[in-house]
C-alpha positions in Angstrom: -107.6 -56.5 195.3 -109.5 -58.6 197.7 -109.1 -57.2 201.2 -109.0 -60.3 204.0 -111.7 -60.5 206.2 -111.0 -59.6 210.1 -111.9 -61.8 212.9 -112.6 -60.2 216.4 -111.9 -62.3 218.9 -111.7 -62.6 222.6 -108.2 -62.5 223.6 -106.1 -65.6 224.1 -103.6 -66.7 226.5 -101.1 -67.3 223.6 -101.5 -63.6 222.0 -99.5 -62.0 224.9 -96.2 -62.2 223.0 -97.7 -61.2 219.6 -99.5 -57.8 221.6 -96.2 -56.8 223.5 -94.9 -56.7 219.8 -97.7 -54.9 218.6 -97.8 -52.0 221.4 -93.7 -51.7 220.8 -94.2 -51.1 216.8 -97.4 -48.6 217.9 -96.6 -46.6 221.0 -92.6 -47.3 221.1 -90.1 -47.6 224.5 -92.1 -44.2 226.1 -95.3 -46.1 226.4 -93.9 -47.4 230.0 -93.3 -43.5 230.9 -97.1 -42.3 229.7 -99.8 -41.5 232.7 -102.2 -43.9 230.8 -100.0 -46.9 231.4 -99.8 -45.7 235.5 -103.7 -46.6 235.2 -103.2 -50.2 234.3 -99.9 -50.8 235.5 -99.9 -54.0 237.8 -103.1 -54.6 236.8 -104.8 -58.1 235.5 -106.8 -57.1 231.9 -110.5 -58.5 232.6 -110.5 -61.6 230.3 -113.9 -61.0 228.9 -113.5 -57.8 228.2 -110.0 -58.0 225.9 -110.2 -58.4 222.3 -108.1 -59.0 219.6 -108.3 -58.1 215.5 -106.8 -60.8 213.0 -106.7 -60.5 209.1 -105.9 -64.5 208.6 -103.6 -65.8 210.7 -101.8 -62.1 211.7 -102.6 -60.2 215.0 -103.5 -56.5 213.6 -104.6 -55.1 216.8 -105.8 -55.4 220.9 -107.8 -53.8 223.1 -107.8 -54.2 226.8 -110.1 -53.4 229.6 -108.4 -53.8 233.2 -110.1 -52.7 236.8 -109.7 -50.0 239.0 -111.6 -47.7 241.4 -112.2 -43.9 242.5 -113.6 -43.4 246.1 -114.5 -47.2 246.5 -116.5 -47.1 243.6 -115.3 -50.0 240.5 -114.7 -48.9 237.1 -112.8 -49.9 234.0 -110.0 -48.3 232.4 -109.7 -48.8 228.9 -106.5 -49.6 227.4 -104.4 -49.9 225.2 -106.3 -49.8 222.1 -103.8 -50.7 219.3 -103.6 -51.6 215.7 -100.9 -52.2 213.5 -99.8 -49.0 212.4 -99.8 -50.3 208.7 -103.3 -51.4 208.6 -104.5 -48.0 210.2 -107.7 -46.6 209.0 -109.0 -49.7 208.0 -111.8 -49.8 211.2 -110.1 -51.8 213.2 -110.1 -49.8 216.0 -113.8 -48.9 215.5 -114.8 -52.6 215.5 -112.6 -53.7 219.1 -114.1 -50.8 220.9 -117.6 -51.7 220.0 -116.6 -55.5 221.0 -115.3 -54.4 224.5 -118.3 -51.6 225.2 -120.8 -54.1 224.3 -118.9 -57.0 226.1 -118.6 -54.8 229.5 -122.0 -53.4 229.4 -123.7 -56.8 228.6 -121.6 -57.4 231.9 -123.1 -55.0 233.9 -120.7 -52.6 234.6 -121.0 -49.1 235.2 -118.1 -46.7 233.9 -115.1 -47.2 231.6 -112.3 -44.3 231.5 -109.5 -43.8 229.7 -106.5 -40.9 228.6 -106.9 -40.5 224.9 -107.4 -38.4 221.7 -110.9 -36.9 222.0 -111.8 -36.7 218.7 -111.9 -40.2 218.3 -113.2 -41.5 221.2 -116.3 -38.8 220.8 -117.7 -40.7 218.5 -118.6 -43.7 221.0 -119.7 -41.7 223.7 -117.0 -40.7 225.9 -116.7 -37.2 226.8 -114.1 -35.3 229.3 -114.5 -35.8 232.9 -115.4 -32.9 234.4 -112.1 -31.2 236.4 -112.0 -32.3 240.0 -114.1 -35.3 240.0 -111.9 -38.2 239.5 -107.5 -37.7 240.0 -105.8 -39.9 238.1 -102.3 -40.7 239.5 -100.2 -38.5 237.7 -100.8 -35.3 235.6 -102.5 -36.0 232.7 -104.2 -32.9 229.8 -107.3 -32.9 231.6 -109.4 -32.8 227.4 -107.5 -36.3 227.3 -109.2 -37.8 230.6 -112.3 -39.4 229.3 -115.4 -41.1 230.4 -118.5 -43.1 229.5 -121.2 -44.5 231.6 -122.1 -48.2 230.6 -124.9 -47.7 232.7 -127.4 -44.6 233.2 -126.4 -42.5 236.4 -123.0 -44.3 236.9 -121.2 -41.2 236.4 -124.1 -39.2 239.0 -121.6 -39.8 242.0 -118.3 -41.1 241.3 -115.2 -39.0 242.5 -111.9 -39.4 243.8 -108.5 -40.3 243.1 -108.3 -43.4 240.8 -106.4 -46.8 241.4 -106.0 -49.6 239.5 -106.8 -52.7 241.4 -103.7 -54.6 241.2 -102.8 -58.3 241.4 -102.0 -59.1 244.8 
């Protein structure tokens, strides 16, 4: 069997619909519930910085970068990063998060965070923040609060409780 090729693609106006669908098949009704959403709740995704996957003309997964800040200082929260739950495994998600890193360090920023499974996000550089140095706004397993610097030193001085920067 021929397997279809994927597109990454910046994210378009008209994929809103097709990505709430996708995060209800993958993360359910408790998504709205998880500390991870309180990060980008409110929030405006950065444009550049969203991706989606397509095998032909079928949205297979998203990733999304919105803003936020800790002690004045910006910063990215990454999230959602979703893919279809049946084409899991495929590298899917490998291949959005190296579009988005690349896209928001080619942009100049500094620091991306996020609340996830360790394991995978190791493997492209992020690491748990150390405890005390940056609150997010409700309890999270501190070996799920991750981190990594887009830029060399961004993490030297960063601390604080962190806010998304809503849309006013």
């Amino acid at each position: 069997m021929t397997a279809l090729p994927l597109v990454i693609r910046h994210e378009h106006a008209g994929d809103a619909e097709a990505i709430e669908r996708l995060h209800a098949r993958a993360f359910g009704p408790g998504r709205f519930a998880r500390t991870a959403y309180r990060l980008r709740e409110g929030t405006v995704p950065v444009a550049e910085l969203c991706f989606t996957a397509l095998v032909a003309t079928y949205l297979v997964g998203s990733v999304r970068m919105g803003p936020a800040e800790a002690g004045g200082t910006p910063l990215l929260v990454l999230g959602p990063l979703t893919v279809d739950p049946s084409f899991e495994g495929r590298g899917i998600g490998a291949a959005l998060m190296t579009a988005c890193l690349d896209a928001a360090t080619a942009a100049g920023h500094g620091l991306v965070i996020l609340i996830g499974d360790a394991p995978y996000y190791r493997r492209f550089g992020f690491a748990p923040i150390p405890p005390g140095r940056l609150v997010p706004p409700s309890p999270v397993d501190p070996a799920r609060f991750l981190w990594r610097e887009l830029q060399v030193g961004a993490t030297a001085t960063i601390s604080g409780n962190v806010t998304a920067l809503r849309r006013r």
